[in-house]
N, C-alpha and C positions, 0 to 999 in steps of 0.2 A: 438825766431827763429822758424817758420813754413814751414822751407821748408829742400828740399836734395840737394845736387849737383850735377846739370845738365849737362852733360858736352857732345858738337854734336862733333863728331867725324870726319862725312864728310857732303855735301851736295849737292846736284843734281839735280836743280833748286830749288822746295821748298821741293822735300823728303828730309828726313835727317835722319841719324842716329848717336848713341850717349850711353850715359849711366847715369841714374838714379840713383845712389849712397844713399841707402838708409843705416838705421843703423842696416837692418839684410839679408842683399845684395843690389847686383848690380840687376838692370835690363835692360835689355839689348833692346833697342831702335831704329824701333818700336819694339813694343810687343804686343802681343795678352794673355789677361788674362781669362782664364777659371771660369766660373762662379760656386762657390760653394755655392750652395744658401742655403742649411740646414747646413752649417758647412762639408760640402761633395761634390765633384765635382762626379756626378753620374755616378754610371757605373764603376769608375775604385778608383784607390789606391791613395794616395798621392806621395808614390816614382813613380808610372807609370805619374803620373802629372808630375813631377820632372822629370824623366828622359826623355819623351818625350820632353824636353825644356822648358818647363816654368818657367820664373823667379820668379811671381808674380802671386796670383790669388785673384777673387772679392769673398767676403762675401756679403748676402744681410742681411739689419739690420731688416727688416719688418719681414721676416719669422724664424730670431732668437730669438729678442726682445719676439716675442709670444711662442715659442717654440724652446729649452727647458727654454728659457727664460736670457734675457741679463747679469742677475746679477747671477744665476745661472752657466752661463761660467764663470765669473768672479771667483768664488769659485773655477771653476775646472780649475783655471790657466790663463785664458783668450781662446781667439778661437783659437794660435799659438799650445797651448797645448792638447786642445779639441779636435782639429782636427788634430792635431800631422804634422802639417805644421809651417817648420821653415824658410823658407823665407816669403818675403814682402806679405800681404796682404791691399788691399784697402775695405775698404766695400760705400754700399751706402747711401745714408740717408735715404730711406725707402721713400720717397716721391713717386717715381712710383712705387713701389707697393701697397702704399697707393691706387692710381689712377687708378692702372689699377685693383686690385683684391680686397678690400674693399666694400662689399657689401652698408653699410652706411657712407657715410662719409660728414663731414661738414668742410667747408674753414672758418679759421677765421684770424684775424692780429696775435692772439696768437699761433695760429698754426693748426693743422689738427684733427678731435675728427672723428676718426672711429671704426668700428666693424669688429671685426677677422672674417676673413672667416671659422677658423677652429672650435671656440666654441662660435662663437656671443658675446663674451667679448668685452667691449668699451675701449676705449685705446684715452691717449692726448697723440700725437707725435708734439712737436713745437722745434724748431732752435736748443734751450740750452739740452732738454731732445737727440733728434738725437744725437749732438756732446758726451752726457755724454755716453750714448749706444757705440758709435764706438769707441773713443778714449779711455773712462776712461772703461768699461767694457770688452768690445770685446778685447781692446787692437789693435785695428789695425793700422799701418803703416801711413796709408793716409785714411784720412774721408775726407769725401763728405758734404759738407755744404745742408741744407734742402733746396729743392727749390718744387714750384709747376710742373709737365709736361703737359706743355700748348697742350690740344687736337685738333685734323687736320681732316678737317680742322678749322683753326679759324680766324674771322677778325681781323682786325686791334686794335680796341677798346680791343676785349677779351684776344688778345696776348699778346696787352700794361699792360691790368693791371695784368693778370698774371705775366708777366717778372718783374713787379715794385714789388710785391710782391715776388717773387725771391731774388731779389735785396735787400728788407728788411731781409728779412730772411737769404740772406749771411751775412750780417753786421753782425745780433748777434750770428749766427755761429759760426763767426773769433772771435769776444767779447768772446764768449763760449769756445771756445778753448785757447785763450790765450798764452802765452810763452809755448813752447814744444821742448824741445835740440832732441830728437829721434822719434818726429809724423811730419808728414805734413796734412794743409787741403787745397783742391781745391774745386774752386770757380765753378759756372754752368752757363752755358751762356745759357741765352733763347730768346725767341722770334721767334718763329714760323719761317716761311719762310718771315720773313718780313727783308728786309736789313737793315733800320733804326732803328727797334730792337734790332737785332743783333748787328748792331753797339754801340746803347746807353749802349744793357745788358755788352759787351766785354771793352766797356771804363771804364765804371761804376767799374767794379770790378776790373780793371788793377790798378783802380788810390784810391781805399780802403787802405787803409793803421792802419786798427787798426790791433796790436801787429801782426805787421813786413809784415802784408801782405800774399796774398795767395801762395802757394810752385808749383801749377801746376792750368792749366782753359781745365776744361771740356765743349764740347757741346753739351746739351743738347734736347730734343724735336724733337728727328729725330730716324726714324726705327718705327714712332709711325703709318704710311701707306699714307706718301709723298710721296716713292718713291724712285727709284735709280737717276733719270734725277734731281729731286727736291733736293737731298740730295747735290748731288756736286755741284748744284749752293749754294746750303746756305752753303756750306763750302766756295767755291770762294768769299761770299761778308762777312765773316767770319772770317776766320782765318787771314788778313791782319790786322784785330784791334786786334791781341792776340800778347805778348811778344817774340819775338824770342826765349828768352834766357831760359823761363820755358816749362815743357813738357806740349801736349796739347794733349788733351783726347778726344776722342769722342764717346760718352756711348750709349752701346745696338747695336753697330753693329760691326760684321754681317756677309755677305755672302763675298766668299774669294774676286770676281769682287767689292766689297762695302774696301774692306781693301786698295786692292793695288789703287782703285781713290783715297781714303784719303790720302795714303801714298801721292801721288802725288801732295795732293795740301795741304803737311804739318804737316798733323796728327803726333802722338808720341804715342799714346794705344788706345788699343780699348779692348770691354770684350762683348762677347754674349753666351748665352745656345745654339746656331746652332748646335754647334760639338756632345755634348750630346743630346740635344733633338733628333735631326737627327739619331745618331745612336740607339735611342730607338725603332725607327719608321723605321731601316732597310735601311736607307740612308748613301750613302759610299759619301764621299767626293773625288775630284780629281780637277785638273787644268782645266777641260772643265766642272764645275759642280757636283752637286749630280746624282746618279743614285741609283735603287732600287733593292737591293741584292736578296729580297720576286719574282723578275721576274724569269718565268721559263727559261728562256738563259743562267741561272748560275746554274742548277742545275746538270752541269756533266763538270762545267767550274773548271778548276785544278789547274789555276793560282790562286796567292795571290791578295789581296785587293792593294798592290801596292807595287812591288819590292823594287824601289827607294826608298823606307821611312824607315828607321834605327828604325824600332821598330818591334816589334813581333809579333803586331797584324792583320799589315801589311804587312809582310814580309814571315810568318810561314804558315800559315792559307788559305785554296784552298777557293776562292770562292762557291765552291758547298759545302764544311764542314758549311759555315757562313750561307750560304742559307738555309739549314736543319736545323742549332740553330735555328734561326729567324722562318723560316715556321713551327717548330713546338713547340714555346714558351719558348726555354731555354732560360732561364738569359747569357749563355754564351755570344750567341749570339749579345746583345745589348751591354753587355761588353765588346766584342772585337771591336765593331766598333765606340763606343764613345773613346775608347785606340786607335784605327788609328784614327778615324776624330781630337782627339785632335792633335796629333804627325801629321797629315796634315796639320792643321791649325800651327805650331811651325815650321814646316819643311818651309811654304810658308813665315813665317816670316824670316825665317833664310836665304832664295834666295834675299828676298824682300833687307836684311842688306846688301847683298853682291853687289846684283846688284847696287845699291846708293854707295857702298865701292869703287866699279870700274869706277863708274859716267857710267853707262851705263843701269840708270832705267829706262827711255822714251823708250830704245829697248824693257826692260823687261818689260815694262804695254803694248808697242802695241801687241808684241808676245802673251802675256797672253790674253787680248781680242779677238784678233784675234780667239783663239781657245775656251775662255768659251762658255759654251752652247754645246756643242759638245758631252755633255755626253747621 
């Protein structure tokens, strides 16, 4: 058994909402997962992760695997204890971060032979090794089968054989992981902006069937500088070859306008750094967009970072106090606003469930368009 039980709630054209049933919570569907990429979601606590709404957050396997090192958590309990998060975590396969920060790397059928960015150590990451990292060390929830992330733009040829090696590489994945009563692993759908790819990668994997089959299909290969226009069409020739009945992922994005189109043409999770990064860099989130707290028009501004949001960091805090952390280098500062950007992004999720609960999401995506950008 590879999977959790999914169970949609309501539906509202193709948003839907629902509940993930895993065997150390629920999560609640859609969701948005905070990305803790050193075994820490930056900037803030794990109860302010939790309490801001999160049900679930991502581990990344690339930057643990090398430091403090995979087997090393495993000693200290796995990453649940490491990191003293007790609900559901997903990690990645380490594949795009192979891709995107790996100074030397080489592609082969056995798998990926690259070099740490951080001490030049050479490292084999292939299909069976990812799975033992997330599943048997880290102990995560839901692993991520190893795929390549096919670069953009790219033709037809180079998407093809990318996605086919995907496609091998999930088979021994799902081999690798094998019977599991309390993990799930999801499958990665690639293929560039191409429909016919998309198609073949999403069949391909639907109709895999070694030991029971994949628990949830992530999409893959997007937020990589396609676009917002480019992204919702490859969701649109996309997500009609994916399962109704399992949750469907769409990794690395993204900005709050990138959530609610997915929601709308079907998505179930999504996980990006925006909320943190952004607040490192003095970026408040809100429903008309980011703005930038470092501008002088907030420096005698008395209002909160945003009334409406049930957290502290939001709610407590003058804009002209946030402004001074930031303009003059306190850690405060970045910490309170990756603590509201996250509890923003949780909050937008929490309207996004309700509006789909009421069947009245196409008001709530035009309303929201209407005014993004306005920041």
């Amino acid at each position: 058994m590879a999977t959790f039980p999914f169970e949609i709630f309501t539906s509202d054209g193709n948003a839907r909402t629902g509940v993930l049933k895993t065997s150390r919570g629920d999560i609640r569907t859609p969701a948005f997962m905070p990305v803790g990429t050193a075994g820490t979601v930056k900037g803030v606590y794990m109860d302010q992760v939790k309490a801001a709404g999160s049900d679930i957050i991502l581990g990344n396997t690339y930057h643990l695997m090398l430091r403090p090192g995979a087997e090393r958590i495993k000693k200290m309990g796995g990453l649940h204890e490491f990191g003293r998060w007790s609900g559901p975590i997903l990690t990645d396969s380490g594949g795009f971060q192979v891709w995107s920060l790996s100074k030397l790397r080489k592609m082969t059928e056995e798998g990926v032979k690259f070099q740490s960015h951080i001490d030049g150590s050479r490292h084999m990451l292939s299909p069976e090794r990812s799975i033992e990292i997330q599943a048997d060390l880290l102990g995560a929830d839901i692993s991520m089968q190893l795929d390549e992330c096919t670069e953009f733009p790219s033709t037809f040829e180079r998407a093809e054989a990318s996605m086919e090696l995907s496609l091998r590489w999930g088979r021994r994945s799902l081999e690798a992981f094998g019977e599991r009563n309390s993990q799930a692993i999801f499958a990665i759908v690639q293929g560039s902006t191409h429909p016919e790819l998309r198609q073949r990668s999403a069949e391909a994997s639907v109709n895999e069937t070694t030991a029971g089959g994949y628990g949830g299909f992530a999409i893959g290969g997007l937020a990589v500088g396609e676009g917002h226009q480019a992204m919702c069409e490859t969701l649109d020739f996309t997500v009609p070859h994916l399962p109704a009945h399992r949750p469907r992922y769409l990794m690395g994005v993204g900005k709050p306008i990138d959530l609610v189109e997915a929601v709308y043409r079907g998505i179930d999770m999504f996980d990006c750094v925006i909320p943190t990064r952004s607040g490192r860099h003095g970026q408040v989130w809100t429903d008309k967009g980011p703005y930038n707290i470092k501008n002088a028009r907030f420096s005698e501004d008395s209002t909160p970072l945003d009334v409406h949001i049930e957290c502290p960091a939001s709610r407590d805090y003058s804009k002209a106090y946030v402004h001074h952390l930031v303009r003059s280098g306190e850690l405060l500062g970045s910490m309170l606003l990756s603590w509201h950007n996250i509890a923003y992004f949780q909050n937008l999720m929490r309207r996004v469930r309700k509006a789909i609960q009421a069947r009245e999401f196409e008001a709530f995506r035009a309303d929201f368009a209407a005014n993004y950008g306005a920041a």
